[in-house]
N, CA, C and O atoms as CSV, one atom per row, in Angstrom:
chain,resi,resn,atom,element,x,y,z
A,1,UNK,N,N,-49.945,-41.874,-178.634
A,1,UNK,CA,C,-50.439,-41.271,-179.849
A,1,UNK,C,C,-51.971,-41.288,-179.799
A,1,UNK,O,O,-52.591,-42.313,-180.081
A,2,UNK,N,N,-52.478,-40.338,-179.499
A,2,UNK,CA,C,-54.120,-40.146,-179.592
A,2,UNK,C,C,-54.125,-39.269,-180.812
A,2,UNK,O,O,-53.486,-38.229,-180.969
A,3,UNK,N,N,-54.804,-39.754,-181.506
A,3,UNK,CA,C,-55.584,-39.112,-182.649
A,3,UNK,C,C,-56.987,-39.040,-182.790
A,3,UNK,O,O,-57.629,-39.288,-183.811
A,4,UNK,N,N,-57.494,-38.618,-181.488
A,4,UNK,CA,C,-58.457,-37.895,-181.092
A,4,UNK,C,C,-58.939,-36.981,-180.691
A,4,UNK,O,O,-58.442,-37.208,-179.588
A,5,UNK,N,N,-59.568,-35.943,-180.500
A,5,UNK,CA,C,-59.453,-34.827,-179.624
A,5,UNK,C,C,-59.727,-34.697,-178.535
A,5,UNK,O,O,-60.847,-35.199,-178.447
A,6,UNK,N,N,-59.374,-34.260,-177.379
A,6,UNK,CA,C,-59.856,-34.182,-175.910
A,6,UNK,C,C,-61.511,-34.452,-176.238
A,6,UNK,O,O,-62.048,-35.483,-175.835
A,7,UNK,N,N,-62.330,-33.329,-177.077
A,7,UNK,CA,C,-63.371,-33.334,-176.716
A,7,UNK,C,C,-64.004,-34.869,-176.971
A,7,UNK,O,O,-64.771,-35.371,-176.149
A,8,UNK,N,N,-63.645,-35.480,-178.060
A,8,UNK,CA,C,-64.874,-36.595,-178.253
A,8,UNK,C,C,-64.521,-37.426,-177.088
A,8,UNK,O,O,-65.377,-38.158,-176.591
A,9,UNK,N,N,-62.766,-37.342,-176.393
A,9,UNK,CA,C,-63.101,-38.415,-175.035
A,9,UNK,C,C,-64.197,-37.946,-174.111
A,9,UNK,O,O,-64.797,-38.825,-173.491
A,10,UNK,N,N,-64.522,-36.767,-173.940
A,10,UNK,CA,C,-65.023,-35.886,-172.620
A,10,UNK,C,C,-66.743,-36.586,-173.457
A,10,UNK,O,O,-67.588,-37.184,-172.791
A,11,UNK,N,N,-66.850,-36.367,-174.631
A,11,UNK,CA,C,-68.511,-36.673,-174.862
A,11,UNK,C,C,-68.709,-38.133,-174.814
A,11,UNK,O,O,-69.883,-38.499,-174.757
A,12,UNK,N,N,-67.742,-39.089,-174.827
A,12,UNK,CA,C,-67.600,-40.752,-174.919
A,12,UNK,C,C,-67.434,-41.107,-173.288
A,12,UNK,O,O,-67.712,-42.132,-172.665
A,13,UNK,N,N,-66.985,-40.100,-172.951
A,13,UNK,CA,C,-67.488,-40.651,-171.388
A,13,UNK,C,C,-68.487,-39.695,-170.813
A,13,UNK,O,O,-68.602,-39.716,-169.588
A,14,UNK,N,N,-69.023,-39.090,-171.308
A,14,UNK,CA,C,-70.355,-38.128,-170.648
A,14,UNK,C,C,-71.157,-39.192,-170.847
A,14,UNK,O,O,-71.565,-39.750,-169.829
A,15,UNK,N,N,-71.608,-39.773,-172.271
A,15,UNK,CA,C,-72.403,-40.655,-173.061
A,15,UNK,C,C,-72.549,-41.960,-172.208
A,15,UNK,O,O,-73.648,-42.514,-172.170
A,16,UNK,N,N,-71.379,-42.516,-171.459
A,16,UNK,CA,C,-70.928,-43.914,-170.879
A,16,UNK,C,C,-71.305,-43.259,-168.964
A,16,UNK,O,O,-71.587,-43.988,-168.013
A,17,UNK,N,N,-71.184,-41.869,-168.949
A,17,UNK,CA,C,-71.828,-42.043,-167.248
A,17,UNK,C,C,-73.420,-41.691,-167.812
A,17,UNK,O,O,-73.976,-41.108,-166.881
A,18,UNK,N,N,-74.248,-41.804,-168.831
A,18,UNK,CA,C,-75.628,-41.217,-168.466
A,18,UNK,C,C,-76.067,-42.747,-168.458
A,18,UNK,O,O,-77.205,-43.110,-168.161
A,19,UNK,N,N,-74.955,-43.662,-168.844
A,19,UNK,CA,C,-75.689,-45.128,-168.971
A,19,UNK,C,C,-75.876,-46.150,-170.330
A,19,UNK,O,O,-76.389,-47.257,-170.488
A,20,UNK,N,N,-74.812,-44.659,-171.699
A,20,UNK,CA,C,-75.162,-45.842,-173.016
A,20,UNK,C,C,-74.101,-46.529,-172.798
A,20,UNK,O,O,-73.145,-46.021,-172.211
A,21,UNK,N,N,-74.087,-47.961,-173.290
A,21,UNK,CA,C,-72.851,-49.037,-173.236
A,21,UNK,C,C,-71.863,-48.471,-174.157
A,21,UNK,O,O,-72.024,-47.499,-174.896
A,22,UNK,N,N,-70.791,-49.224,-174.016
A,22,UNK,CA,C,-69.541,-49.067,-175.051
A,22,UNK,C,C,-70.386,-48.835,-176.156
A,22,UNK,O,O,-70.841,-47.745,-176.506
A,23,UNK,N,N,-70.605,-50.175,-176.795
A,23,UNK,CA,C,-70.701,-50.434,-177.655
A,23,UNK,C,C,-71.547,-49.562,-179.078
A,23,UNK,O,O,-71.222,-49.400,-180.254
A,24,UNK,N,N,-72.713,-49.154,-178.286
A,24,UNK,CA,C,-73.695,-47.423,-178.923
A,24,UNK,C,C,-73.032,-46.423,-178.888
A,24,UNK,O,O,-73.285,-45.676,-179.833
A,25,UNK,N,N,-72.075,-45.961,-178.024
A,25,UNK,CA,C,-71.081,-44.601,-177.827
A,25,UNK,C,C,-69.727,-45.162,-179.297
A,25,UNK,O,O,-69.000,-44.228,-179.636
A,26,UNK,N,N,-69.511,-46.277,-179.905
A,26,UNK,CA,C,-68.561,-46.348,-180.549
A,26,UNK,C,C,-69.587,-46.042,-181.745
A,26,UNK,O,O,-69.561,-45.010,-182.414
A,27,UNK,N,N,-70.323,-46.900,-181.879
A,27,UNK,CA,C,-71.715,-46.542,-183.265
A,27,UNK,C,C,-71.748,-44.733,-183.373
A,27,UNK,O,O,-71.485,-43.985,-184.314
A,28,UNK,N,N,-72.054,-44.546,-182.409
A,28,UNK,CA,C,-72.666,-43.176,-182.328
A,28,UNK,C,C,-71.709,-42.058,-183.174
A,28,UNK,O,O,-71.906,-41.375,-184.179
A,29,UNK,N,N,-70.397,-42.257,-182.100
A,29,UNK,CA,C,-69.014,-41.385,-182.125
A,29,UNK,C,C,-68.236,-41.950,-183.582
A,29,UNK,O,O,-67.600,-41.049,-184.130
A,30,UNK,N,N,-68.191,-43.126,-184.206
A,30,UNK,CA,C,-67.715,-43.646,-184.923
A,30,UNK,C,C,-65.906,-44.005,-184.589
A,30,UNK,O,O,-65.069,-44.006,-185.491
A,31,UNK,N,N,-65.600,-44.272,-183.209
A,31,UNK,CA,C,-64.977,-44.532,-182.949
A,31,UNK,C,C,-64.666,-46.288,-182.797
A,31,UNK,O,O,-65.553,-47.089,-183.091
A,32,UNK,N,N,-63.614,-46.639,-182.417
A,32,UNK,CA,C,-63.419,-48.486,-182.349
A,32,UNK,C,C,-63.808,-48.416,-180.790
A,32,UNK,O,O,-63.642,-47.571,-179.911
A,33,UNK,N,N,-64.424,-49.737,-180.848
A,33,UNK,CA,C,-64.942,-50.240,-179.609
A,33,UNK,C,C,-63.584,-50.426,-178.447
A,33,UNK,O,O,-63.686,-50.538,-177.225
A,34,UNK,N,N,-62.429,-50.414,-179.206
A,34,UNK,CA,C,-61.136,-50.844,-177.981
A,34,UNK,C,C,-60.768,-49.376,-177.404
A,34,UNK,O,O,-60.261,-49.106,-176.316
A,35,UNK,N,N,-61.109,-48.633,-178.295
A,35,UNK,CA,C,-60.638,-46.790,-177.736
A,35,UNK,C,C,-61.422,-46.592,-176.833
A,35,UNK,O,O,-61.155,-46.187,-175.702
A,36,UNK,N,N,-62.795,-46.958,-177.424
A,36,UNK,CA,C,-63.810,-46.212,-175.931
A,36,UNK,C,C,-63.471,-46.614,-174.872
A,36,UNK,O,O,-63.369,-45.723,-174.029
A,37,UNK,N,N,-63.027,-48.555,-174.224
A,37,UNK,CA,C,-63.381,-49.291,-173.641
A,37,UNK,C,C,-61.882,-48.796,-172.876
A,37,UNK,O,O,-61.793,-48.872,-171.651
A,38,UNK,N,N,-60.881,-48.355,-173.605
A,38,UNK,CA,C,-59.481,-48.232,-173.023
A,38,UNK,C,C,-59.773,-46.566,-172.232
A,38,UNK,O,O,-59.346,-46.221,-171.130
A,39,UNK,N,N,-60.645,-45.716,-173.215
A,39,UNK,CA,C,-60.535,-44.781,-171.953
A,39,UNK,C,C,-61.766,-44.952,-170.633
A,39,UNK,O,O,-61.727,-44.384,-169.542
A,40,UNK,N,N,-62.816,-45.902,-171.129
A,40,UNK,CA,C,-64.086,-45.525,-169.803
A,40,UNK,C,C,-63.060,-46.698,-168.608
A,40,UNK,O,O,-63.479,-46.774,-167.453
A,41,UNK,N,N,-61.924,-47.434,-168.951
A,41,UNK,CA,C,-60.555,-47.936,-168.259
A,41,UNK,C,C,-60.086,-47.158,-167.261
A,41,UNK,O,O,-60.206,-47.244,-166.039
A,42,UNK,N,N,-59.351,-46.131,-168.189
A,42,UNK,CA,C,-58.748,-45.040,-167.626
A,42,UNK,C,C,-59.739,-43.776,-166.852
A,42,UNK,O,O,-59.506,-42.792,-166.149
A,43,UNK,N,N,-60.794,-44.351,-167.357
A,43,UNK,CA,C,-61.742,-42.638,-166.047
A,43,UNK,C,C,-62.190,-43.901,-165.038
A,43,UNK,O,O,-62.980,-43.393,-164.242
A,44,UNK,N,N,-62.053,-45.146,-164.762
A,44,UNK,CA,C,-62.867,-45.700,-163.922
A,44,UNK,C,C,-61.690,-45.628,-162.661
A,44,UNK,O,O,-61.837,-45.426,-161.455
A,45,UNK,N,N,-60.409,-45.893,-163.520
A,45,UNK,CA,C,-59.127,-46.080,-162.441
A,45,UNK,C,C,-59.352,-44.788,-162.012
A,45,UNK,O,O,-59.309,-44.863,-160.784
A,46,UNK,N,N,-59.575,-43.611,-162.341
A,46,UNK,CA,C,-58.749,-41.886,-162.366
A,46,UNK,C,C,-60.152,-41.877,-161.232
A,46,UNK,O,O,-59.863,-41.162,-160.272
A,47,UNK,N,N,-61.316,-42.371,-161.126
A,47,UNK,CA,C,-62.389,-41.607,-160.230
A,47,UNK,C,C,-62.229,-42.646,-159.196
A,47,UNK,O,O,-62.016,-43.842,-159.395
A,48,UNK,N,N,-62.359,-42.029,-158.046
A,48,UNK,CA,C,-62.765,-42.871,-156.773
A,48,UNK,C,C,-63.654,-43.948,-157.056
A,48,UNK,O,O,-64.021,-44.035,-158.228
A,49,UNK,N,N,-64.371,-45.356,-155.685
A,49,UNK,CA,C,-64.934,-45.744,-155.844
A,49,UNK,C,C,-66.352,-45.864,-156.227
A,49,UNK,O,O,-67.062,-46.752,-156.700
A,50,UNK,N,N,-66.510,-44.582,-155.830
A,50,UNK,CA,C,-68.390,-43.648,-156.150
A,50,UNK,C,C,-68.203,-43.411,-157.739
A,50,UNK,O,O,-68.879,-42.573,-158.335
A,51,UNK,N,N,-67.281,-44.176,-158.344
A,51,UNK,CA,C,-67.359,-44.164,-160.047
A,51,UNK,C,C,-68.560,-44.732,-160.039
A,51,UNK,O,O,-69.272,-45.306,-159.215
A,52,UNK,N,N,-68.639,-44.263,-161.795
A,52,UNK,CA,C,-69.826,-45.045,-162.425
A,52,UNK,C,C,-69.955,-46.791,-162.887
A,52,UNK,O,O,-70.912,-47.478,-163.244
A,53,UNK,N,N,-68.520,-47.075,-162.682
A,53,UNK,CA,C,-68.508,-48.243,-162.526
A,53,UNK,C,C,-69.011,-48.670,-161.347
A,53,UNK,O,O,-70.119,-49.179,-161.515
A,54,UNK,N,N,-68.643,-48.672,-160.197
A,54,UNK,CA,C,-69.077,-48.800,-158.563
A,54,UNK,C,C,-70.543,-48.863,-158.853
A,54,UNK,O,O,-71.282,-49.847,-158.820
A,55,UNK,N,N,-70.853,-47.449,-159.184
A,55,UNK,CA,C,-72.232,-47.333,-159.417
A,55,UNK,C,C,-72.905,-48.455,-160.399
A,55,UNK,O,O,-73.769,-49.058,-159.763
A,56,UNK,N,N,-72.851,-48.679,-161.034
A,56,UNK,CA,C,-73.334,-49.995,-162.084
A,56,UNK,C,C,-73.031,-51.003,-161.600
A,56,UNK,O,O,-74.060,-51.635,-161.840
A,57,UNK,N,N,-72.219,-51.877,-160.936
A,57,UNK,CA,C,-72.917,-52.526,-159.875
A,57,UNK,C,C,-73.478,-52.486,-158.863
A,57,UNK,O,O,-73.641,-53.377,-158.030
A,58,UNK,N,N,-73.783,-51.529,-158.868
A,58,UNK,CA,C,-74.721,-51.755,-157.203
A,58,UNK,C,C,-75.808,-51.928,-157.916
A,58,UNK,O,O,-76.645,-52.682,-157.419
A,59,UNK,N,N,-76.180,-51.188,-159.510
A,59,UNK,CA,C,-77.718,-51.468,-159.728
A,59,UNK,C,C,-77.639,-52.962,-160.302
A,59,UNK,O,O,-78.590,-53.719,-160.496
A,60,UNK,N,N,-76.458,-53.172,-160.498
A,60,UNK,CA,C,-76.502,-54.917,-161.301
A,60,UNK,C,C,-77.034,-55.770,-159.524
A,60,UNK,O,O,-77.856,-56.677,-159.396
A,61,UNK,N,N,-76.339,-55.173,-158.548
A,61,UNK,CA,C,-76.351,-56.519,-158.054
A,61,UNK,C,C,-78.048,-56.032,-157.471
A,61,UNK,O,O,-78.640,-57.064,-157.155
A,62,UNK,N,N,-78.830,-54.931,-157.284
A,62,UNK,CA,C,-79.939,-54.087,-156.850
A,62,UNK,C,C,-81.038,-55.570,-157.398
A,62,UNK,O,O,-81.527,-56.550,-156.835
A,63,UNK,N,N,-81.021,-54.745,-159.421
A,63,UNK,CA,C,-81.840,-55.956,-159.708
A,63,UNK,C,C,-81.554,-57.304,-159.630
A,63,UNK,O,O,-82.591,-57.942,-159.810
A,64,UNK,N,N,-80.322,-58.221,-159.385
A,64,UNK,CA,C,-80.602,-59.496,-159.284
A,64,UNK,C,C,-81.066,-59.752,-158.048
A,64,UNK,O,O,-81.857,-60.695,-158.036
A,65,UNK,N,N,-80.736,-58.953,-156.379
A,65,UNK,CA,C,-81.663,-59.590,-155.828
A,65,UNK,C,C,-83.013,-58.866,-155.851
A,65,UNK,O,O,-83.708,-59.331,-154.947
A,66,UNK,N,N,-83.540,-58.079,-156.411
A,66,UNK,CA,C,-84.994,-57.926,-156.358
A,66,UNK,C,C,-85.238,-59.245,-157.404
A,66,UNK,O,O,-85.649,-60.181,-156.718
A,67,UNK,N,N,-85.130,-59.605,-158.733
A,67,UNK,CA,C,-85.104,-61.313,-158.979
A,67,UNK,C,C,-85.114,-62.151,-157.953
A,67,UNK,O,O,-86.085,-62.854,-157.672
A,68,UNK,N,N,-84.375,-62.140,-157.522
A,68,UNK,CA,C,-84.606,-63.198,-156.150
A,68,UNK,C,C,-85.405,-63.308,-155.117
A,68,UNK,O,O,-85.631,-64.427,-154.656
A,69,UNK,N,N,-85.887,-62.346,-154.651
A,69,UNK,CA,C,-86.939,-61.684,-154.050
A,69,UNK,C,C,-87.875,-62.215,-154.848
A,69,UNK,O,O,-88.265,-63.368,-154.664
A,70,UNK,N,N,-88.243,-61.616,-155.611
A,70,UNK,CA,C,-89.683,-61.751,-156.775
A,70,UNK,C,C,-89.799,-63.618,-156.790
A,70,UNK,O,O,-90.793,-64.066,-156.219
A,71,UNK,N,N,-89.088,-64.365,-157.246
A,71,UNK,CA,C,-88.354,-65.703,-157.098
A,71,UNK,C,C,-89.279,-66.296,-156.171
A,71,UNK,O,O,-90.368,-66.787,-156.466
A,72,UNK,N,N,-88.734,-66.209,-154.959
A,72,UNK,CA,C,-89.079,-66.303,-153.773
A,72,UNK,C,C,-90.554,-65.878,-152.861
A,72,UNK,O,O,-90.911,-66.280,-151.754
A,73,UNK,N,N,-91.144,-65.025,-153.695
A,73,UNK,CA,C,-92.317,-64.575,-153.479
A,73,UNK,C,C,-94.038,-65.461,-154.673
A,73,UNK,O,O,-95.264,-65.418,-154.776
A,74,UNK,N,N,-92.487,-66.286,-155.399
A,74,UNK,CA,C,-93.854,-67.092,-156.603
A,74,UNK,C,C,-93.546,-68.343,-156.516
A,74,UNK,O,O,-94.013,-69.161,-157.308
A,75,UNK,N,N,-92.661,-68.698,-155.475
A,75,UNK,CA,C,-92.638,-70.560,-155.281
A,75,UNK,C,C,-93.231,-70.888,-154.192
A,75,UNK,O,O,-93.139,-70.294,-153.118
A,76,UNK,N,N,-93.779,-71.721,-154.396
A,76,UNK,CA,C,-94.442,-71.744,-152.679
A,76,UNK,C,C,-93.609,-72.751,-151.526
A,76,UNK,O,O,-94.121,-73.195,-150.499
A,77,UNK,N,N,-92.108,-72.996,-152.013
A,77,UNK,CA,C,-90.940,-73.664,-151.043
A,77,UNK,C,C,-90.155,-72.540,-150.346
A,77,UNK,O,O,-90.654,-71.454,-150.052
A,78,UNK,N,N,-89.346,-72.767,-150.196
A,78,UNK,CA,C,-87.759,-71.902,-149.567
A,78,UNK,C,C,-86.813,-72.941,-149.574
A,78,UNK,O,O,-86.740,-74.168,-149.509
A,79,UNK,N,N,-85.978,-71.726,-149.701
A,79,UNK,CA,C,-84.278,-72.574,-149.915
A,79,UNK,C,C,-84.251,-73.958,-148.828
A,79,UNK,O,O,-83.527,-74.904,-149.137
A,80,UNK,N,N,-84.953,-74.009,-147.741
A,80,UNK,CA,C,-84.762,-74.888,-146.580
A,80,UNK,C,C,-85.593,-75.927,-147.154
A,80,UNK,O,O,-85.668,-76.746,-146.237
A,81,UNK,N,N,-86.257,-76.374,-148.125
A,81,UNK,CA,C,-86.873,-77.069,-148.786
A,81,UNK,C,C,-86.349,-78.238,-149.132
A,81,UNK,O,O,-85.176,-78.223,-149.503
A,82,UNK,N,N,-87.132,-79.624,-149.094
A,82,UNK,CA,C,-86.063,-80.904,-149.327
A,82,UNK,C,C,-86.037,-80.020,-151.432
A,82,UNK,O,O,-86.519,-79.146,-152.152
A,83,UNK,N,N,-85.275,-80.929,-151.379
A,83,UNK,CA,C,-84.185,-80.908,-153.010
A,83,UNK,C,C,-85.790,-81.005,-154.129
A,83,UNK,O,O,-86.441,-80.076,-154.607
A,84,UNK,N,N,-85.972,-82.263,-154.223
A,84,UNK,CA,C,-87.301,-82.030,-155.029
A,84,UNK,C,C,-88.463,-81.607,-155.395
A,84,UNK,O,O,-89.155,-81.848,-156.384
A,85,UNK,N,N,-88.685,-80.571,-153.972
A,85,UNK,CA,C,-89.803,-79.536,-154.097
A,85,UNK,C,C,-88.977,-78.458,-154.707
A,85,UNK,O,O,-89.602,-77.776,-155.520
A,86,UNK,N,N,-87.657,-78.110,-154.509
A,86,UNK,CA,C,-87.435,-77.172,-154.847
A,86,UNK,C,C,-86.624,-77.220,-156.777
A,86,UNK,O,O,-86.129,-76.277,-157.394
A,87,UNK,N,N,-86.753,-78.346,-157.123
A,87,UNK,CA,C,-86.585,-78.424,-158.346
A,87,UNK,C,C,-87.518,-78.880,-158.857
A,87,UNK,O,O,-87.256,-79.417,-159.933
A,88,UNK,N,N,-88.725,-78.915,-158.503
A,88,UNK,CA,C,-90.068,-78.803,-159.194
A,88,UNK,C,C,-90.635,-77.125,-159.485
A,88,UNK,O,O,-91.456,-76.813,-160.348
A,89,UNK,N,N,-89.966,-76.201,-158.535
A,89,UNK,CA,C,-90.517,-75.329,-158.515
A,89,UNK,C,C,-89.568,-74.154,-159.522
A,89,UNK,O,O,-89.905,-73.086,-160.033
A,90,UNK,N,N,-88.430,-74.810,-159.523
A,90,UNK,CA,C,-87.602,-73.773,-160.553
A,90,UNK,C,C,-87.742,-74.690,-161.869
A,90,UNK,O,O,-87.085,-74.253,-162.813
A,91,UNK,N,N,-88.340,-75.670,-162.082
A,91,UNK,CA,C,-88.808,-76.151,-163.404
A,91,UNK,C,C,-89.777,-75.497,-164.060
A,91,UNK,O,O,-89.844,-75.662,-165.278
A,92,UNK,N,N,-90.715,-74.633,-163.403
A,92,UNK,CA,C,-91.947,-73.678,-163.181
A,92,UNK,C,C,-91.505,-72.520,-163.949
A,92,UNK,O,O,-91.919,-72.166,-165.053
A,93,UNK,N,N,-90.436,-71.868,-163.078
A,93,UNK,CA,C,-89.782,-70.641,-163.457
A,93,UNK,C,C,-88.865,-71.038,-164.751
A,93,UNK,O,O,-88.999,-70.168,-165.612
A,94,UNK,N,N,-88.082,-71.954,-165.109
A,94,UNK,CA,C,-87.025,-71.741,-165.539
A,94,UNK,C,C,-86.880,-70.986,-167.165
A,94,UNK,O,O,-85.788,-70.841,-167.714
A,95,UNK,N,N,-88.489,-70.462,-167.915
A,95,UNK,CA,C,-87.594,-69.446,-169.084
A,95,UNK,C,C,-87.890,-68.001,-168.444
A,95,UNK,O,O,-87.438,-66.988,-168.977
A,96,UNK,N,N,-88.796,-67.943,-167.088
A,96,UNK,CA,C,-89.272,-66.514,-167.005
A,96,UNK,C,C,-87.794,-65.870,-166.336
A,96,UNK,O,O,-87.594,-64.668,-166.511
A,97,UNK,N,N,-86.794,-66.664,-165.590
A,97,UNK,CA,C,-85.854,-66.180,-164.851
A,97,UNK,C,C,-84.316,-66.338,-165.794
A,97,UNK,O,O,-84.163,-66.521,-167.002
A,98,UNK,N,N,-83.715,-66.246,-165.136
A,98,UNK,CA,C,-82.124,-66.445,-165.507
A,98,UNK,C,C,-81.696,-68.217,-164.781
A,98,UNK,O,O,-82.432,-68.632,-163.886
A,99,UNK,N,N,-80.808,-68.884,-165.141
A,99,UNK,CA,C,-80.776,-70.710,-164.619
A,99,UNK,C,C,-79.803,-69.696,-163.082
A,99,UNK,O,O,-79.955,-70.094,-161.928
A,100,UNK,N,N,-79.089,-68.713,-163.330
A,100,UNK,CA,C,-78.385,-68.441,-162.240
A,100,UNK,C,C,-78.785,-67.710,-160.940
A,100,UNK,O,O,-78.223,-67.687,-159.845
A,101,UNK,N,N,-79.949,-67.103,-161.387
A,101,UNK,CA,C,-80.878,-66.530,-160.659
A,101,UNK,C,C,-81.880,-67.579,-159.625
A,101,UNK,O,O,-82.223,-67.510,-158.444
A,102,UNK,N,N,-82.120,-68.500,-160.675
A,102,UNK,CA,C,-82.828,-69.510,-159.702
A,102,UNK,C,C,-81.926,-70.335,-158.990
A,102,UNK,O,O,-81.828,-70.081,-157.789
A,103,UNK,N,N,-81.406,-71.041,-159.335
A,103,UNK,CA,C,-80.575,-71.656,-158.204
A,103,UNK,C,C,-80.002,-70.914,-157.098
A,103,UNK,O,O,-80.102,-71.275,-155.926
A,104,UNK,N,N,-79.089,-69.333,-157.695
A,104,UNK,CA,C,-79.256,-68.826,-156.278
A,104,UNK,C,C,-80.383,-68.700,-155.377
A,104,UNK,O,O,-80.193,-69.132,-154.240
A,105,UNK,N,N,-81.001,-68.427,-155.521
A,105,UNK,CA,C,-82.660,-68.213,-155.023
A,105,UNK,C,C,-82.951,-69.029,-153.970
A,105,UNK,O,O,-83.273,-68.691,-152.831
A,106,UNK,N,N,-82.836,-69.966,-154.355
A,106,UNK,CA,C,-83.381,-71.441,-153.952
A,106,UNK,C,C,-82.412,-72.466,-153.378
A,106,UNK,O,O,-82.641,-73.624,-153.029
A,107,UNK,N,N,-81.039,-71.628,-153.358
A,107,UNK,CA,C,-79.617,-72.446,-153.158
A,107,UNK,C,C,-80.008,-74.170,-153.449
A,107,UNK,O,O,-80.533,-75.028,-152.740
A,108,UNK,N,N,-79.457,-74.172,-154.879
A,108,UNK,CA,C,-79.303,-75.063,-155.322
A,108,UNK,C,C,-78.283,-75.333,-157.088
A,108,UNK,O,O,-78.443,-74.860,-158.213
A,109,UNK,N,N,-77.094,-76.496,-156.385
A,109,UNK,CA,C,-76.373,-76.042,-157.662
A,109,UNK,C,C,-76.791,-75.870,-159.136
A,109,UNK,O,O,-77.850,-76.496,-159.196
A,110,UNK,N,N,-76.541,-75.371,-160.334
A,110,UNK,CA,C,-76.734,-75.697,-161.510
A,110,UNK,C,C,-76.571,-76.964,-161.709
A,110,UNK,O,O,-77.561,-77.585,-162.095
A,111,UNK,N,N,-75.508,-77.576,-161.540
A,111,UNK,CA,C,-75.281,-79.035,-162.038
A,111,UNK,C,C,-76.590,-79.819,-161.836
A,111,UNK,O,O,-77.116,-80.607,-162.622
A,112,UNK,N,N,-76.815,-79.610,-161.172
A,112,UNK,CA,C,-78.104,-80.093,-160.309
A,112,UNK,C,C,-79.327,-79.932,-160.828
A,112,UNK,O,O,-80.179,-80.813,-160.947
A,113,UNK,N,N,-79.449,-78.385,-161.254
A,113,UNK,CA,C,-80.676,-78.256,-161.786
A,113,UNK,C,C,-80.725,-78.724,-163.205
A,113,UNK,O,O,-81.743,-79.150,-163.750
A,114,UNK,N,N,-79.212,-78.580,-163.920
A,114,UNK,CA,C,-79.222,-79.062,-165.345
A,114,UNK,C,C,-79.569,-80.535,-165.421
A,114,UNK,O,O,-80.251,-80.968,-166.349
A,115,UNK,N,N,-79.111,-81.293,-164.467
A,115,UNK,CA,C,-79.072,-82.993,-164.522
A,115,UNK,C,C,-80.469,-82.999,-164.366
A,115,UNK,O,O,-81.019,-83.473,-165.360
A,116,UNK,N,N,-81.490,-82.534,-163.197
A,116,UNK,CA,C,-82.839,-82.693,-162.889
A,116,UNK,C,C,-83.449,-82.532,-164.889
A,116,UNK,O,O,-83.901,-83.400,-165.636
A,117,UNK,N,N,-83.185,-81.131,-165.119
A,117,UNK,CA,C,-83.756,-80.872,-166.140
A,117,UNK,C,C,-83.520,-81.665,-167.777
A,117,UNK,O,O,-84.345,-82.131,-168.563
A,118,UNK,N,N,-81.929,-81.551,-167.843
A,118,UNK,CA,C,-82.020,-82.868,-169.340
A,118,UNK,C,C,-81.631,-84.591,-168.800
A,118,UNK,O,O,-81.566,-85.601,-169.501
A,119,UNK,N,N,-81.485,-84.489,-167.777
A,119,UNK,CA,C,-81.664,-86.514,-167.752
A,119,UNK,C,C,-82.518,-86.310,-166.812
A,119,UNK,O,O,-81.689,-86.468,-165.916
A,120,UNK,N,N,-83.462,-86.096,-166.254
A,120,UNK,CA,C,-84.852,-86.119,-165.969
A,120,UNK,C,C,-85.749,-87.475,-165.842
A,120,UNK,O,O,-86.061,-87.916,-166.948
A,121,UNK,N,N,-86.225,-88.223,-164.752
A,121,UNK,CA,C,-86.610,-89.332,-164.791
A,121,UNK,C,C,-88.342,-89.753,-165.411
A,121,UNK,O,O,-89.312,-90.468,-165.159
A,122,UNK,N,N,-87.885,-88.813,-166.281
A,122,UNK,CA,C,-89.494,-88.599,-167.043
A,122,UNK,C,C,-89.323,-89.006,-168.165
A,122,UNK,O,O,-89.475,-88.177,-169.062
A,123,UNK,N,N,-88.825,-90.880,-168.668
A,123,UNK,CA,C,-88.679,-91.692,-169.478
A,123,UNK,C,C,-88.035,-90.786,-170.906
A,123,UNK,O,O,-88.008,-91.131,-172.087
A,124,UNK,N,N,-87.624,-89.703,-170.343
A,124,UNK,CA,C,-87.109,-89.230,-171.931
A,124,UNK,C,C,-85.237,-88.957,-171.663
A,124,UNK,O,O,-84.625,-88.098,-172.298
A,125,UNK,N,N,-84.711,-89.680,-170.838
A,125,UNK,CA,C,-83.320,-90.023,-171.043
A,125,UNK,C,C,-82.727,-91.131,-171.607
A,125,UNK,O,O,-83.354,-92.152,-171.888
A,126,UNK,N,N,-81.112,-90.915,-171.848
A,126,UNK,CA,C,-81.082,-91.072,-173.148
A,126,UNK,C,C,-80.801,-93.145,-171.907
A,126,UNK,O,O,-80.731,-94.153,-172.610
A,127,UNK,N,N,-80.722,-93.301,-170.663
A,127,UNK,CA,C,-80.670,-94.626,-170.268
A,127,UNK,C,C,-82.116,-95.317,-170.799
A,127,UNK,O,O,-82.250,-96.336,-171.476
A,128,UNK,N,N,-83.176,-94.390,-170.247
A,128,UNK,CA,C,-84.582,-94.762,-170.348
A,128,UNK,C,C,-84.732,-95.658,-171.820
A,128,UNK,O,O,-85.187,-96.778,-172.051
A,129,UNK,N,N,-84.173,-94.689,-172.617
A,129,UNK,CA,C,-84.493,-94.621,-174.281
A,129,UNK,C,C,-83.436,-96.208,-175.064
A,129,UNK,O,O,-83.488,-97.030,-175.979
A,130,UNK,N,N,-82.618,-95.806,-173.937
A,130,UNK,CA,C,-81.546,-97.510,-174.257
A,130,UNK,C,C,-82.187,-98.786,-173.742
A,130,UNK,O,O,-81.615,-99.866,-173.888
């Protein structure tokens, strides 16, 4: 049961390959966010892999490693770096980047960088404080 017309699917996915998200094409169209999302579903299955999905990640994964790159071009370590130069140096970065961006970067786990960063041996944990 569609109670829509062909055309607003054809303009809800014209709208979704020039690049607006679901979510502005449902605002826009005044449609529910589960209709749009069920047909840009159904055109991603119906088109080969050169979809616009395909296509949107390659630019997702494009810019995270140019991030990483960029990353890598403003620390003055590398991933081959002992452990504490290199979590001195994403302490540097850590609101200009993403936490997932840097650790990839720098291959080093989150757990790792989170523990460095809130129990931190810079008398403000919560052992220090006991």
């Amino acid at each position: 049961m569609n109670k829509y017309p062909e055309t607003v699917k054809q303009e809800a996915l014209t709208y979704y390959e020039s690049g607006i998200n679901a979510n502005k094409i449902s605002e826009t169209l005044s449609i529910s966010k589960s209709t749009v999302y069920k047909w840009i579903k159904e055109w991603n299955n119906a088109v080969p892999n050169n979809s616009g999905l395909y296509l949107k990640q390659l630019e997702n994964k494009v810019k995270r490693l140019e991030g990483i790159v960029e990353i890598l071009q403003s620390v003055d370590c590398t991933a081959n770096s002992p452990l504490s130069e290199k979590l001195a140096a994403l302490e540097q970065l850590q609101g200009k980047y993403s936490v997932h961006m840097l650790c990839e970067a720098l291959k080093v786990t989150r757990g790792t960088f989170y523990n460095f960063i809130l129990r931190n041996k810079r008398n403000n944990t919560w052992y220090s404080k006991r």
